[in-house]
C-alpha positions in Angstrom: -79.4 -2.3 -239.7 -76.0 -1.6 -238.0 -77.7 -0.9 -234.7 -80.1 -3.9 -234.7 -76.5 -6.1 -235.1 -74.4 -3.9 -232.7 -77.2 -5.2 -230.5 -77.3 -8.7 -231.6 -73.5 -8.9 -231.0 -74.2 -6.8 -227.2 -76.8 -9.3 -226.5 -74.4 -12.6 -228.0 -71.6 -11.5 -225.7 -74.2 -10.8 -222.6 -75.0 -14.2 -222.7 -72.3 -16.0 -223.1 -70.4 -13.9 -219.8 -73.5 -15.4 -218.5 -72.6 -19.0 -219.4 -68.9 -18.8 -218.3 -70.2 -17.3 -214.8 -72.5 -20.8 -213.9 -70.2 -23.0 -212.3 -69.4 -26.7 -214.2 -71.9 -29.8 -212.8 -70.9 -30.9 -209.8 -69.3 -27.9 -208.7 -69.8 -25.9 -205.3 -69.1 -22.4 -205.1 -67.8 -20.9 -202.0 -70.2 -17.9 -201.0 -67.1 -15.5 -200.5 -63.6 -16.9 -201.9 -60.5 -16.1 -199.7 -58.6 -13.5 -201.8 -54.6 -13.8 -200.7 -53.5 -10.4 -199.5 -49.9 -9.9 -200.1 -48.6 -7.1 -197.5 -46.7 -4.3 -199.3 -44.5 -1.9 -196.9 -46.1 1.3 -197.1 -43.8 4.4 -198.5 -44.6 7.6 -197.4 -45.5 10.5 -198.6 -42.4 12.4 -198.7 -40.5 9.1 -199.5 -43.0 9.1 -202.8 -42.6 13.1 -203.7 -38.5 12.0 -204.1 -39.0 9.1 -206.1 -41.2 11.1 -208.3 -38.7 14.1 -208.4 -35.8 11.7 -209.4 -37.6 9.6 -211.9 -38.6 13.1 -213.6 -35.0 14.3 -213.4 -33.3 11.1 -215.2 -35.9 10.7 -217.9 -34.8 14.3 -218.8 -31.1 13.9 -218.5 -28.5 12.6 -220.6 -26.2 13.2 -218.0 -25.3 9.3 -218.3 -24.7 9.2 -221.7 -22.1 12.0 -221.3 -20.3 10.3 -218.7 -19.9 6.9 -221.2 -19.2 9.5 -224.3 -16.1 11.2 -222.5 -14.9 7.6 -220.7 -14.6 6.2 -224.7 -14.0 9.2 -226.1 -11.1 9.7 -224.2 -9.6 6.7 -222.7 -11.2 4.0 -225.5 -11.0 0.0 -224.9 -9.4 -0.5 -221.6 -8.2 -4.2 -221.4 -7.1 -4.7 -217.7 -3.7 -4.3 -216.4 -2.5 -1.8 -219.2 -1.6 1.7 -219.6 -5.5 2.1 -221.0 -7.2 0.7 -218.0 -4.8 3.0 -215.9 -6.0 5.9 -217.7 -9.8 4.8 -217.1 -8.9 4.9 -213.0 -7.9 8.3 -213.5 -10.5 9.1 -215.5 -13.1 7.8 -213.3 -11.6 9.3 -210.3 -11.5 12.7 -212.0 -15.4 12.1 -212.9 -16.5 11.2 -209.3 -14.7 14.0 -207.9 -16.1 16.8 -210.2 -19.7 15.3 -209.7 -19.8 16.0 -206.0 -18.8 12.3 -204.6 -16.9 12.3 -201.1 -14.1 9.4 -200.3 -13.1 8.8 -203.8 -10.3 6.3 -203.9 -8.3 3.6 -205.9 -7.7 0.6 -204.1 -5.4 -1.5 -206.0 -4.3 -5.3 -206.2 -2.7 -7.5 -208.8 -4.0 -10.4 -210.9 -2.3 -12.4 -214.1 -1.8 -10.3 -217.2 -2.7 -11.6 -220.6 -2.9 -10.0 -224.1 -2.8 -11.1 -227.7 -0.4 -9.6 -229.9 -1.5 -11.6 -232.7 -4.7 -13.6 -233.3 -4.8 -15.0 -236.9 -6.4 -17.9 -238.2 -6.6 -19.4 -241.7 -7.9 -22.2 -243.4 -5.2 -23.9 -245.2 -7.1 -26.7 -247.1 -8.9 -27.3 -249.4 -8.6 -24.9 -251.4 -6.5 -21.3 -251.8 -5.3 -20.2 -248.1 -7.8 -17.8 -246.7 -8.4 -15.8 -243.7 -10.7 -16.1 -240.8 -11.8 -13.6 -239.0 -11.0 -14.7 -235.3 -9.8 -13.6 -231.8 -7.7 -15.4 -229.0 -9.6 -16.7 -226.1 -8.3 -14.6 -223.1 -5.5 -16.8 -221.2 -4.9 -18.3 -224.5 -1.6 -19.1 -224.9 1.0 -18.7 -228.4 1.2 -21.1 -230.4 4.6 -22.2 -231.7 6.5 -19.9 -234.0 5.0 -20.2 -237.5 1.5 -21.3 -236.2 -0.5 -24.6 -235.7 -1.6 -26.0 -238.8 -4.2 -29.3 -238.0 -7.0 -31.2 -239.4 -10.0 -30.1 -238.1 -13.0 -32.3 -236.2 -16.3 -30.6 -235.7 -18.3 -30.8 -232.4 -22.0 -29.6 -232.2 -22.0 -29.0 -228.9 -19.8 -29.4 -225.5 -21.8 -32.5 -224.8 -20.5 -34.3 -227.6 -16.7 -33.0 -227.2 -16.9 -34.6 -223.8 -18.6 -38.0 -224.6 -15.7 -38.3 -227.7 -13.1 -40.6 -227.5 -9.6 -39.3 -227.9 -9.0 -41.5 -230.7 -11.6 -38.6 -232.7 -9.6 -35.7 -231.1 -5.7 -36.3 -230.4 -3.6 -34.1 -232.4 -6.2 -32.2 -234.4 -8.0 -28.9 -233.6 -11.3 -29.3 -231.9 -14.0 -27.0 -233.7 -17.0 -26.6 -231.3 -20.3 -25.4 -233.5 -22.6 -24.5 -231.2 -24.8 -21.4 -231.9 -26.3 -19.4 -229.2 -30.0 -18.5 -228.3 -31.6 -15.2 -228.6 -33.6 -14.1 -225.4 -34.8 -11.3 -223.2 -33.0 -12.3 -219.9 -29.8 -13.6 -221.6 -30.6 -16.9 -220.8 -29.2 -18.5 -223.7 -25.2 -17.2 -222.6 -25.1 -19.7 -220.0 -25.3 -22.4 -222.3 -23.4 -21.0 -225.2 -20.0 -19.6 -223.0 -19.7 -23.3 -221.7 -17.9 -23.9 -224.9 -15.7 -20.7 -224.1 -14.2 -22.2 -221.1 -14.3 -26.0 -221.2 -13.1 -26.2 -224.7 -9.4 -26.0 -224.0 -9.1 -28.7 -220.9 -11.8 -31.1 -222.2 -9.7 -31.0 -225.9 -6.1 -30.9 -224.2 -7.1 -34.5 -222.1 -8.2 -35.9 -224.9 -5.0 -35.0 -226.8 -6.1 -32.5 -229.4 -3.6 -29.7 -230.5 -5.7 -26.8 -230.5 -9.4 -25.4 -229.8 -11.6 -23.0 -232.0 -15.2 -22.1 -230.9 -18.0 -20.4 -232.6 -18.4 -16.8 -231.3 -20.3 -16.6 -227.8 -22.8 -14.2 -229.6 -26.4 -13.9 -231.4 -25.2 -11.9 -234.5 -24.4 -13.1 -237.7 -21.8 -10.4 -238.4 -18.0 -11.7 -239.3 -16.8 -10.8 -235.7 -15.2 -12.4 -233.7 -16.6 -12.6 -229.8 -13.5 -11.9 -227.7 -13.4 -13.4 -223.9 -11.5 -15.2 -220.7 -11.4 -18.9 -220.4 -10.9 -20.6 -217.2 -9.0 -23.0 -218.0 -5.8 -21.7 -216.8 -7.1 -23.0 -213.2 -7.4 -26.6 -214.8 -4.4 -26.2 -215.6 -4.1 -26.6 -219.3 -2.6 -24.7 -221.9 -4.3 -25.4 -225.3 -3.9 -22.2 -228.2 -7.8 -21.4 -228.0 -9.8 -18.9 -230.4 -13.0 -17.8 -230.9 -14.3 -17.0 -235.1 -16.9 -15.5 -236.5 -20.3 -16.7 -237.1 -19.6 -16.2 -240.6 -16.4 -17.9 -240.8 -18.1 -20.6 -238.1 -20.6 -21.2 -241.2 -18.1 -21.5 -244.2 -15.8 -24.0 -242.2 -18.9 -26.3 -241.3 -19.7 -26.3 -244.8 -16.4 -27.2 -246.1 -16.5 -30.0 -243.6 -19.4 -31.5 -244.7 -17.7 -32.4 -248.0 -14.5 -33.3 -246.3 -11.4 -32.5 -244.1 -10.0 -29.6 -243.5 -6.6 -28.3 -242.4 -6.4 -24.7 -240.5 -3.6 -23.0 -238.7 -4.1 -20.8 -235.7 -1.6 -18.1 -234.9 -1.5 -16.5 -231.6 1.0 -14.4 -229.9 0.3 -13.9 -226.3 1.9 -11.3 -223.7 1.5 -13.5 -220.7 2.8 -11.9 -217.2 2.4 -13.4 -213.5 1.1 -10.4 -212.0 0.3 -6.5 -213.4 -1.6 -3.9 -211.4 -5.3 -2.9 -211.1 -7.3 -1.2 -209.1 -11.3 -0.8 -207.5 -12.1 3.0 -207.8 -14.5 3.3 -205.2 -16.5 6.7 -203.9 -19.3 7.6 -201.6 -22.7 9.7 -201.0 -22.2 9.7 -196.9 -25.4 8.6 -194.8 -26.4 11.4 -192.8 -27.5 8.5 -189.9 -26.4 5.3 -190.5 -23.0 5.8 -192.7 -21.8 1.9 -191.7 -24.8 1.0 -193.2 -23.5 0.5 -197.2 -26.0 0.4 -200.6 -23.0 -1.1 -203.0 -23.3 -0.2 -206.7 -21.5 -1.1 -209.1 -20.2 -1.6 -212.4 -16.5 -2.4 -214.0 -14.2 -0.6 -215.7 -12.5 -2.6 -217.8 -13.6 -4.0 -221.1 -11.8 -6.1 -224.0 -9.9 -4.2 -227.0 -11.6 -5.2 -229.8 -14.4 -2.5 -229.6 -14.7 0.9 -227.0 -15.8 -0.7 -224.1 -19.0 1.3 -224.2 -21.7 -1.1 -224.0 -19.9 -3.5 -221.6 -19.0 -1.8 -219.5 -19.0 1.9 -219.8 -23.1 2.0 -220.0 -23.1 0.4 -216.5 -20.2 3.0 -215.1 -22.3 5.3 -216.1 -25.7 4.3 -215.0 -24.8 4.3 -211.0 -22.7 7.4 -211.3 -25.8 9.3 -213.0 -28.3 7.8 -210.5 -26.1 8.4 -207.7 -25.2 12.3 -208.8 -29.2 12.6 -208.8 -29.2 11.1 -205.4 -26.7 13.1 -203.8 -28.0 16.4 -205.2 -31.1 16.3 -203.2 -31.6 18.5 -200.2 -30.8 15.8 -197.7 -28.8 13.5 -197.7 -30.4 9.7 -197.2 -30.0 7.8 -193.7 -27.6 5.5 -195.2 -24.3 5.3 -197.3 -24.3 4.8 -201.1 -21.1 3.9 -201.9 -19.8 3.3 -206.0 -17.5 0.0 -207.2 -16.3 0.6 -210.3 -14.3 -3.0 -210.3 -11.2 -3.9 -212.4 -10.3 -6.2 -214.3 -13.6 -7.9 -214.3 -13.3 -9.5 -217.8 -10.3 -11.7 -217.7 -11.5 -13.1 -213.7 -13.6 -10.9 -212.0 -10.7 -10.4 -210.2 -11.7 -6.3 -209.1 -14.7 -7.9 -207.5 -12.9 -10.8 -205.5 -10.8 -7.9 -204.4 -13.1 -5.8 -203.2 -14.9 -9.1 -201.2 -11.5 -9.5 -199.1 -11.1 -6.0 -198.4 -14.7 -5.4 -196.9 -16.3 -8.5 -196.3 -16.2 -7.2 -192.8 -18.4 -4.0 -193.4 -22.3 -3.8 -193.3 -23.6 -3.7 -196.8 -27.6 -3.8 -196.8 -28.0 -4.9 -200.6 -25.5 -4.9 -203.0 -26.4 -4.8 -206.8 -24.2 -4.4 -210.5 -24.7 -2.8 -213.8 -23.6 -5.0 -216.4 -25.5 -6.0 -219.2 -25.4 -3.7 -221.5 -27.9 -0.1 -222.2 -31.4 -1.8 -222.5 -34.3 -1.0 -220.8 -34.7 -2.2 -217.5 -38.0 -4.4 -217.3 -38.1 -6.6 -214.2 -36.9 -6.2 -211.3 -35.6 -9.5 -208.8 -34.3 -9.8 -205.3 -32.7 -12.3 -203.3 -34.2 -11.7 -199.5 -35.3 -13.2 -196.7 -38.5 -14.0 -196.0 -39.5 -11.7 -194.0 -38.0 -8.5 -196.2 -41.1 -9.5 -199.2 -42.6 -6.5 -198.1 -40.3 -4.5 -198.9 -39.0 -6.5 -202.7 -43.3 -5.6 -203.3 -42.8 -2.1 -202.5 -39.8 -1.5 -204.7 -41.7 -3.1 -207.3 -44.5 -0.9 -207.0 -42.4 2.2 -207.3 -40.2 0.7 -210.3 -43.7 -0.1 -212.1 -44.2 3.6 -213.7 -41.0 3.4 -215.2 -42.2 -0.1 -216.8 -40.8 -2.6 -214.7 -42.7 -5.9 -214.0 -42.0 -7.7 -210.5 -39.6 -10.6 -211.0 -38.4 -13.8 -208.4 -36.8 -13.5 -205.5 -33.9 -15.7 -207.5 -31.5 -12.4 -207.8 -27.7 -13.2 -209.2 -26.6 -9.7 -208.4 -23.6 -9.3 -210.6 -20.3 -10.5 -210.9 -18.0 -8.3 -208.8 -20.9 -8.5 -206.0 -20.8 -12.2 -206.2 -18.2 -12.4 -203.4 -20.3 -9.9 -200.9 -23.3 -12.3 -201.9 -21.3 -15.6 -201.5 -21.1 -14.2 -197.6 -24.8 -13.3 -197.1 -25.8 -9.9 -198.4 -28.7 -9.9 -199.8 -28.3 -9.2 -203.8 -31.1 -7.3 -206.7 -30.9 -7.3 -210.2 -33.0 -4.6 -212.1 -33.0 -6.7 -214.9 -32.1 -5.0 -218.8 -33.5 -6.2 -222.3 -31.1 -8.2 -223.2 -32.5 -9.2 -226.6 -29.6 -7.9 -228.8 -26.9 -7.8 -226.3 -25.3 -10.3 -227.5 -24.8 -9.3 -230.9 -22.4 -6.5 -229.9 -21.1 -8.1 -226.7 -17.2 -8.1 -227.0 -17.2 -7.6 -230.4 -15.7 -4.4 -232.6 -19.4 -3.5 -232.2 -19.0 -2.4 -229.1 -19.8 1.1 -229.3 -21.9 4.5 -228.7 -23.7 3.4 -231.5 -25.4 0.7 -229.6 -26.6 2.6 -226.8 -29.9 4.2 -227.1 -29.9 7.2 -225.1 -34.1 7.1 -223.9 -33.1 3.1 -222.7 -30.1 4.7 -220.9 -32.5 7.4 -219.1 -34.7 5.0 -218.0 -31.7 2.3 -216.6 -31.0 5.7 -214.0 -34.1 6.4 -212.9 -34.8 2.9 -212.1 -31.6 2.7 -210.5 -32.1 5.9 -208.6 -35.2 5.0 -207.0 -34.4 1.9 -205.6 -30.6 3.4 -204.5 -32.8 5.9 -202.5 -35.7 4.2 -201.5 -32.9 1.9 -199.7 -30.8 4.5 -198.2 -33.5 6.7 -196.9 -35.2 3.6 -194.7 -34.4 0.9 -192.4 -35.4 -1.9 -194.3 -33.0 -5.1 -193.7 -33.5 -7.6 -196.1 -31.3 -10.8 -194.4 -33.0 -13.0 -192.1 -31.8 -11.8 -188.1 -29.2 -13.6 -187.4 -30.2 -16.7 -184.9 -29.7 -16.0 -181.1 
């Protein structure tokens, strides 16, 4: 009886592949479709033996997770401009050296220096006084001595703060209530850190007092999200803080049954200028060395947590990759040269540095780590036309490492945004970001959010498109007009 219905069913499905074969009434069928070819620049043989040997060597090292063990193990959260991000350049200059990098340098420049020495909020009424738990938005500045203490008015969204009238804002603190997506690519950051950074100026012109946010984050723990704000440039100077989605939830519910008074305490160390620096190293070309692959990644991080996730995961990740490049037996054609940028958190300003300094220089592709320890999964450029070929073939070497091809829509990376801004062509090799932003610059911020076998796989991705770059010719701007 089973055989004479796995037959039935054989014959059922038969027929109906049959069916979905005839073509609908009125339809004519080409004899032969055109199938589009899509040309894929061939790698050779040699060129595929490497790649093979490297992607073996970093899915069996956890040479990267030692690197981001020792950097917070021994130098810790690294805000920029102070003694701790100092330590990291020495640090990272020690770890370049004794891994075998040539030219390894600190180029330094100076930026604005800001730090909270205290960030305390409360909610004064109604009600016994109670604590939040919260942290000043960077650039944030104090607040008078003894705190601000206002009356509250919730916003859902930055939309709505900006279409109030000040009559509904002037003299109270603006709470903005917006929560923040959960997806692979991150895409739901962009629309949830608008509130981070256009709070402060769109409250102060309408006359509010202060500005309190809803964490920049997808968890539901009671921390607080730390980051910058850029509304220093707009010039305004509103106290700003950022509380937890916890506390976020318990103050929308006490407004729902009526006003509420909160005071906001922040003291802020705010200087004109403080040092940083770019620590920068090279694997020499041993044909083209003005020809520059950029990597990179930045070395500072916010206080709250260890820095290890953002950034110390990307630090790591080109440093391993390169290592695994530079110990081959020859060296590639071109130069691979390591960024690890400065205070990137409070204004990219490492990055900008870096742009001014050698803007002038040849730099084939430039690409960053920083997103976190998740697996890589897709891989984008940003090239010219003609350079598809080649964006194809790195997909087709990144796709045993379980990479899909992405768009040719490539952001690059913060502290390459400057080289990008003047024409070089950018990649991303894109992470899972599904629960970075549940630890992102939070106290959660640790080891125990990297996952070693993700971390293994973010270097050998990186190390075969570092190599498979270096070790050819491929250009991937449009030639420049005659």
């Amino acid at each position: 009886m089973y055989r004479f219905v796995f037959l039935a069913l054989c014959a059922f499905v038969l027929a109906e592949h049959a069916s979905a074969q005839q073509p609908a009434p009125g339809f004519v069928q080409a004899s032969n479709p055109p199938r589009q070819q899509l040309e894929i620049a061939p790698i050779t043989a040699a060129q595929q033996r490497t790649i093979d040997r490297l992607q073996a060597a970093a899915l069996a090292s956890d040479r990267a997770y030692g690197m981001v063990e020792s950097l917070v193990s021994e130098v810790g959260p690294r805000l920029a401009g102070s003694e701790a991000e100092a330590r990291a350049r020495d640090w990272a200059v020690a770890m370049l050296r004794a891994n075998g990098f040539s030219n390894v340098r600190v180029e330094s420049f100076t930026f604005p220096y800001w730090d909270a020495i205290r960030e305390e909020a409360h909610i004064v009424s109604p009600g016994v006084e109670r604590a939040m738990v919260a942290a000043a938005l960077g650039g944030s500045p104090s607040t008078p001595e003894g705190g601000l203490t206002a009356e509250i008015v919730r916003f859902p969204d930055m939309a709505a703060l900006e279409a109030a009238s000040p009559s509904q804002v002037a003299g109270r603190i603006v709470f903005i209530d917006e929560r923040m997506s959960r997806a692979q690519d991150g895409a739901g950051y962009g629309v949830a850190v608008r509130k981070r950074g256009r709070c402060a100026p769109v409250a102060q012109a309408k006359g509010a007092a202060g500005c309190l946010i809803r964490s920049v984050g997808t968890d539901t723990h009671r921390f607080a999200h730390q980051g910058g704000s850029s509304r220093q440039a707009e010039g305004a100077s509103l106290p700003a803080m950022a509380i937890s989605p916890a506390d976020a939830d318990a103050l929308a519910y006490l407004l729902e049954r009526g006003s509420v008074r909160v005071r906001l305490d922040i003291r802020a160390d705010i200087r004109e200028s403080a040092t940083s620096g770019n620590v920068l190293a090279e694997v020499r070309g041993r044909e083209r060395p003005d020809e520059i692959i950029l990597i990179a990644a930045h070395l500072d991080s916010w206080d709250m947590g260890q820095g290890a996730v953002d950034d110390g995961a990307g630090v790591a990740i080109i440093s391993a990759a390169a290592r695994l490049i530079r110990e081959l037996p020859r060296r590639p054609r071109r130069t691979i040269r390591i960024l690890l940028a400065g205070a990137e958190e409070n204004g990219v300003h490492g990055g900008a540095a870096y742009g001014r300094a050698h803007a002038h220089e040849n730099h084939i592709v430039a690409l960053e780590s920083d997103f976190g320890a998740g697996r890589v999964w897709r891989f984008d450029t940003r090239f010219a036309d003609h350079a598809m070929p080649y964006a194809r073939a790195f997909q087709r070497a990144l796709a045993p490492l379980g990479v899909l091809p992405g768009n040719n829509e490539a952001d690059g990376g913060a502290d390459v945004n400057a080289l990008r801004q003047a024409g070089v062509p950018v990649v991303d090799l894109s992470q899972d970001g599904t629960d970075y932003f549940d630890v992102h610059h939070t106290p959660n911020d640790t080891l125990y959010a990297i996952d070693r076998a993700a971390l293994r796989q973010n270097v050998a991705a990186w190390a075969t498109f570092i190599y498979l770059t270096a070790d050819t010719d491929w250009t991937f701007r449009a030639p420049a007009a005659p």
